[in-house]
C-alpha positions as CSV (number, residue, x, y, z in Angstrom):
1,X,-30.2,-0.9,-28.0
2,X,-29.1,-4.1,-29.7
3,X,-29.2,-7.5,-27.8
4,X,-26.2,-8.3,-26.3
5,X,-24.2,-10.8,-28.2
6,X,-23.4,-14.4,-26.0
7,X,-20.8,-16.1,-26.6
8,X,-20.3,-19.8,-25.1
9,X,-16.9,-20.6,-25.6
10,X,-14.1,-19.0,-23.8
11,X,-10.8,-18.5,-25.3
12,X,-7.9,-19.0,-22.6
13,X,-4.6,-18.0,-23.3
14,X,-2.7,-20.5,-21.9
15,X,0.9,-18.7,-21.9
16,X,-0.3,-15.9,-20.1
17,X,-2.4,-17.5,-18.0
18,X,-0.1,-20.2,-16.5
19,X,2.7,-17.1,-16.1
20,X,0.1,-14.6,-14.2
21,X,-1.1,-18.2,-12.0
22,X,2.4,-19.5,-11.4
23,X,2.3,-18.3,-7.9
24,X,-1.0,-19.4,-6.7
25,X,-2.5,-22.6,-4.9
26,X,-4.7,-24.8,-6.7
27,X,-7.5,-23.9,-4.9
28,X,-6.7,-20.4,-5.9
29,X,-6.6,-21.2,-9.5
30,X,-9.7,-23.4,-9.4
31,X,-11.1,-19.7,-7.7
32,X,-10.1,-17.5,-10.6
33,X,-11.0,-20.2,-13.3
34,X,-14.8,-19.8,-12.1
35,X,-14.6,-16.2,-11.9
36,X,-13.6,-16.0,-15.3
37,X,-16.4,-18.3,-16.3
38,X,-18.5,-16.2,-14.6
39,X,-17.5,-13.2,-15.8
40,X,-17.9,-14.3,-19.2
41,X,-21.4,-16.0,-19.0
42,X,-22.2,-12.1,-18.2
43,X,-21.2,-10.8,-20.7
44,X,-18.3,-9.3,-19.3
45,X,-20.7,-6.8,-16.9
46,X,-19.5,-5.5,-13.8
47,X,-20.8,-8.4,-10.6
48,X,-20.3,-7.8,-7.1
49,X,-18.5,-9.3,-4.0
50,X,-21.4,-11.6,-2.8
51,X,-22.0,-12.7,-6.4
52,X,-18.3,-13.9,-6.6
53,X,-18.9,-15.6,-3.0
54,X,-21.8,-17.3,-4.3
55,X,-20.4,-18.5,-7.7
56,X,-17.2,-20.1,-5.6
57,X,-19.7,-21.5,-2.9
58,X,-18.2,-20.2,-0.4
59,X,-19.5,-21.1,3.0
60,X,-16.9,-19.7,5.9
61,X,-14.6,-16.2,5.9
62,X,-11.4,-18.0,4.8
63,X,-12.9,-19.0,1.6
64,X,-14.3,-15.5,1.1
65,X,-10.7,-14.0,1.8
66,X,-9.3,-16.2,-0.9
67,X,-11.7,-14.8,-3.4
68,X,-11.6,-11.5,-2.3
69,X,-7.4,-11.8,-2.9
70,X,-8.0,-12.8,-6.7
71,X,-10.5,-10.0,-6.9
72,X,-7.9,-7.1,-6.3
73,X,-5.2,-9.4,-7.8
74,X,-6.9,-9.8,-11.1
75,X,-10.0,-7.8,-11.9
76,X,-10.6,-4.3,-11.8
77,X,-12.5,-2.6,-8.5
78,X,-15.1,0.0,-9.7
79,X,-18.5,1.4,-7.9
80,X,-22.3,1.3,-9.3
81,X,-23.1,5.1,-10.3
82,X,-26.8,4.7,-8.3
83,X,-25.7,3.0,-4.8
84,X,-21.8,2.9,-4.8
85,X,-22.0,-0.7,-4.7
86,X,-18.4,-2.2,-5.1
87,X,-18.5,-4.2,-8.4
88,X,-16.0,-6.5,-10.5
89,X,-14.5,-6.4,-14.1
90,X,-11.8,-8.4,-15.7
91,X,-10.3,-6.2,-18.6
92,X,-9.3,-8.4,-20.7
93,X,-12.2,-10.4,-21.1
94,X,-13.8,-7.1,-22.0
95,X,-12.0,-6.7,-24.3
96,X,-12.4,-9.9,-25.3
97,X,-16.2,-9.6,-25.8
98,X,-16.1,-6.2,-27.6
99,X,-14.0,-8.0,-29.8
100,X,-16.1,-10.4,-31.3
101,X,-19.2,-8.6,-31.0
102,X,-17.4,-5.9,-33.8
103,X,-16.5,-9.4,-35.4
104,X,-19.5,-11.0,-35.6
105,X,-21.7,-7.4,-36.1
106,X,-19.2,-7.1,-39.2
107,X,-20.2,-10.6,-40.2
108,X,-23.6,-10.2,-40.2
109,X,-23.6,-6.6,-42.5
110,X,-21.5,-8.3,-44.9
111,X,-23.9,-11.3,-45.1
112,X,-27.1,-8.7,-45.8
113,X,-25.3,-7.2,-48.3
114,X,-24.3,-10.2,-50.1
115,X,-28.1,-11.4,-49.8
116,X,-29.3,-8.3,-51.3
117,X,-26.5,-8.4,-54.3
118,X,-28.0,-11.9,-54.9
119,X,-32.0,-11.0,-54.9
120,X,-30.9,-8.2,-57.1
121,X,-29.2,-10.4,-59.6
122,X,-32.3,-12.7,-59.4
123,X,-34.4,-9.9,-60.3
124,X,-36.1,-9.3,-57.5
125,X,-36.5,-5.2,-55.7
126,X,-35.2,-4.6,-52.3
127,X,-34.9,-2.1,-50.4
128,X,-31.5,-0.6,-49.7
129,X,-29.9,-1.7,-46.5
130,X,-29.1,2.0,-45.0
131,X,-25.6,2.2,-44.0
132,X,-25.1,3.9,-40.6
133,X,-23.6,7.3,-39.9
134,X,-20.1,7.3,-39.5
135,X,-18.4,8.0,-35.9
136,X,-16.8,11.4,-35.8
137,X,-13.0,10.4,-34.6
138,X,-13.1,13.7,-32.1
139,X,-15.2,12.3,-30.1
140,X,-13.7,14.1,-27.2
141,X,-13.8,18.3,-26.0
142,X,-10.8,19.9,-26.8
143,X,-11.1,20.7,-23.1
144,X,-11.4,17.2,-21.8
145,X,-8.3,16.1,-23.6
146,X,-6.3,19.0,-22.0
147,X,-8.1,17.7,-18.6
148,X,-7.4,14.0,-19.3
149,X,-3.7,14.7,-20.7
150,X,-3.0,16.0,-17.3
151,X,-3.6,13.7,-15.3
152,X,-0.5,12.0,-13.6
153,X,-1.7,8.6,-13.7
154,X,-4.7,7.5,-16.2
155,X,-6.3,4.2,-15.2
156,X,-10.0,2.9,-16.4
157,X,-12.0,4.1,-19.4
158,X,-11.6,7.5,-20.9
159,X,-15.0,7.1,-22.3
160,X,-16.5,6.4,-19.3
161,X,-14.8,9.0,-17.6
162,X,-15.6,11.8,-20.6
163,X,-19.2,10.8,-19.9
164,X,-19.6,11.2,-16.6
165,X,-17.3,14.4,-16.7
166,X,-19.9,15.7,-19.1
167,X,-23.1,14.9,-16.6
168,X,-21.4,16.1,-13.7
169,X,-21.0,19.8,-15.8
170,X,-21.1,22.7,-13.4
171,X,-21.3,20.8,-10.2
172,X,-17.3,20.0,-10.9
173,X,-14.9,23.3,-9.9
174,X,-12.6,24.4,-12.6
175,X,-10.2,21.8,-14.7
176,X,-6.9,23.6,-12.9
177,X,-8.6,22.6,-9.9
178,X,-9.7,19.0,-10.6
179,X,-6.5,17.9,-11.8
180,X,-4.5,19.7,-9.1
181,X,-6.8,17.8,-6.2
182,X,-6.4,14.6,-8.1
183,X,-2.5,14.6,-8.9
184,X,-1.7,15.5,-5.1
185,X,-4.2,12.8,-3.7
186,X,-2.6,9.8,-5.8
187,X,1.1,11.7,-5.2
188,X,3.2,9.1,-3.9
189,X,0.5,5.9,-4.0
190,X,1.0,2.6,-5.7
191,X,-0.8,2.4,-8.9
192,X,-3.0,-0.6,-8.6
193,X,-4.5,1.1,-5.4
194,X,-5.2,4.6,-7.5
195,X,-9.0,4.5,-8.3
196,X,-10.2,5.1,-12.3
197,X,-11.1,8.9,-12.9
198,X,-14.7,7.4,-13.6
199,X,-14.5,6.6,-9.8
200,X,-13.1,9.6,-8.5
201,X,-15.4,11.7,-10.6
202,X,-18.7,9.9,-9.2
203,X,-17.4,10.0,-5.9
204,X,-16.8,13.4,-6.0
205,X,-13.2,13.1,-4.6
206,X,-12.0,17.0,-5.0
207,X,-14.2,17.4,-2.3
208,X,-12.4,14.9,0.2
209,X,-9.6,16.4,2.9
210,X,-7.1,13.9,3.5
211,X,-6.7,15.7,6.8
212,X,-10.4,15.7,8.2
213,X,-11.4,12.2,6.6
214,X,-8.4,10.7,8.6
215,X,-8.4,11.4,12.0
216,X,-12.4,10.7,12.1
217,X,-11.9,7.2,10.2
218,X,-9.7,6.3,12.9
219,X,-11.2,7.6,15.9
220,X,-14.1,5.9,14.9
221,X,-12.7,2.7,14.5
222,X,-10.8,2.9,17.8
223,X,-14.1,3.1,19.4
224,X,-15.1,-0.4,18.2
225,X,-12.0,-1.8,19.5
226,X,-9.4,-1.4,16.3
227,X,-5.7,-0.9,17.4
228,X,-4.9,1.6,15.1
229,X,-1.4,0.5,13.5
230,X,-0.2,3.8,10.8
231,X,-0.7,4.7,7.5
232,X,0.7,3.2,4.0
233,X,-0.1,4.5,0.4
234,X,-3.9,5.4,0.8
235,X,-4.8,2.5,3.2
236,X,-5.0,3.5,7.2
237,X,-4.0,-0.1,9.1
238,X,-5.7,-1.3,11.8
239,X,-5.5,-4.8,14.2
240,X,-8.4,-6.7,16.4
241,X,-8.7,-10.3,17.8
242,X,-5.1,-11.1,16.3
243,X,-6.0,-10.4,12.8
244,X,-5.3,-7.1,10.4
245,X,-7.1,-5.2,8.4
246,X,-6.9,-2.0,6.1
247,X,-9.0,0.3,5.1
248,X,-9.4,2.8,1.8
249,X,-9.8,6.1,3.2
250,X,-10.7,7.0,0.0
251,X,-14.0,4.7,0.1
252,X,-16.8,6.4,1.2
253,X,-18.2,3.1,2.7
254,X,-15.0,2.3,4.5
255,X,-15.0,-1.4,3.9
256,X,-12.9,-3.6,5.7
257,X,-10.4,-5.8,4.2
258,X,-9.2,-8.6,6.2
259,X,-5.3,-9.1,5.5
260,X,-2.7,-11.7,6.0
């Protein structure tokens, strides 16, 4: 693999960003600026929770829930494959990246080409700079674009998911069967709280039953002293101490999300 290009400078669009901001503190702006920042001295790779808490020194719970509000405001919620870890994107700085790292790849062919039309007209031999093979445009099964076409709601990376759906092979049932279980679990839930396909793949959600993850997740919770307070979307609601909290049902680690 090549090395992974760097880039210093960050391009901020300030239209968009002042419109998507306009309802937030200062001190919730100064908390997304540095994520950003972050996110971008990464190269754009996925960073968890506690990496965010650091970067925004946070030192008490009140500063962590303000981070943990521009999280699932702004960037995109996704799980390591090897320890389900929750990690962090921001989409359009990925995009971003990729962007000028085609740019700047580009760039650099064109100036090796130029060099070797210049040694050739000095006289000198060189070898032929090979070009590489061209990308096949069906990159895709015939049968994962059936699969992927009938999905109800499409969020995350195709590519990603046409990977993973490719590792996973025979441990997966049938495609009637996957995209049944996944268009009746996200029947009826918001969008930004429907997971990407990549997720629901590694997590091996056709094998969750609403009805048996439920009534355990909550009897559980009662037991540690959670008033349990109904259901909305995919998040079961709970209360303690005078503060509320949800919870994912579809999270296999159950984290707890401290609301307003």
């Amino acid at each position: 693999m090549g090395e992974v290009n760097k880039f210093h400078a960050l391009q901020l669009f300030t239209d968009t960003f002042s419109a998507e901001t306009v309802h937030l503190t200062n001190q919730a702006v100064g908390i997304y600026i540095r994520l950003l920042c972050f996110a971008w001295t990464k190269n754009t790779k996925p960073f968890t929770s506690e990496s965010a808490y650091r970067i925004c020194q946070c030192i008490d719970d009140n500063c962590k829930f303000e981070v943990d509000k521009i999280l699932h405001e702004f960037f995109i919620k996704d799980y390591k494959m090897d320890t389900q870890e929750v990690v962090w994107t921001h989409k359009r700085l990925v995009q971003e990246h990729e962007y000028l790292t085609d740019k700047y790849q580009r760039k650099s062919k064109a100036g090796k080409k130029g060099a070797e039309a210049r040694y050739s007209a000095n006289g000198n031999i060189m070898a032929p700079i090979p070009s590489p093979m061209p990308i096949p445009n069906n990159k895709y099964d015939q049968s994962f674009e059936i699969l992927w076409k009938a999905l109800e709601c499409k969020r995350g990376s195709k590519f990603k998911a046409f990977k993973l759906w490719q590792k996973l092979g025979a441990e997966m049932p049938n495609h009637s069967t996957i995209i049944n279980i996944y268009n009746k679990q996200i029947e009826g839930v918001e969008r930004k709280y429907i997971p990407h396909f990549t997720t629901w793949l590694s997590e091996k959600r056709w094998e969750i039953e609403d009805q048996e993850v439920t009534p355990n997740l909550i009897e559980r919770m009662q037991k540690l002293g959670y008033l349990h307070k109904g259901r909305e979307d995919n998040y079961e609601k709970f209360a303690k101490d005078g503060k509320n909290y949800k919870i994912d049902i579809y999270d296999t680690k159950h984290q707890l999300i401290l609301e307003h």
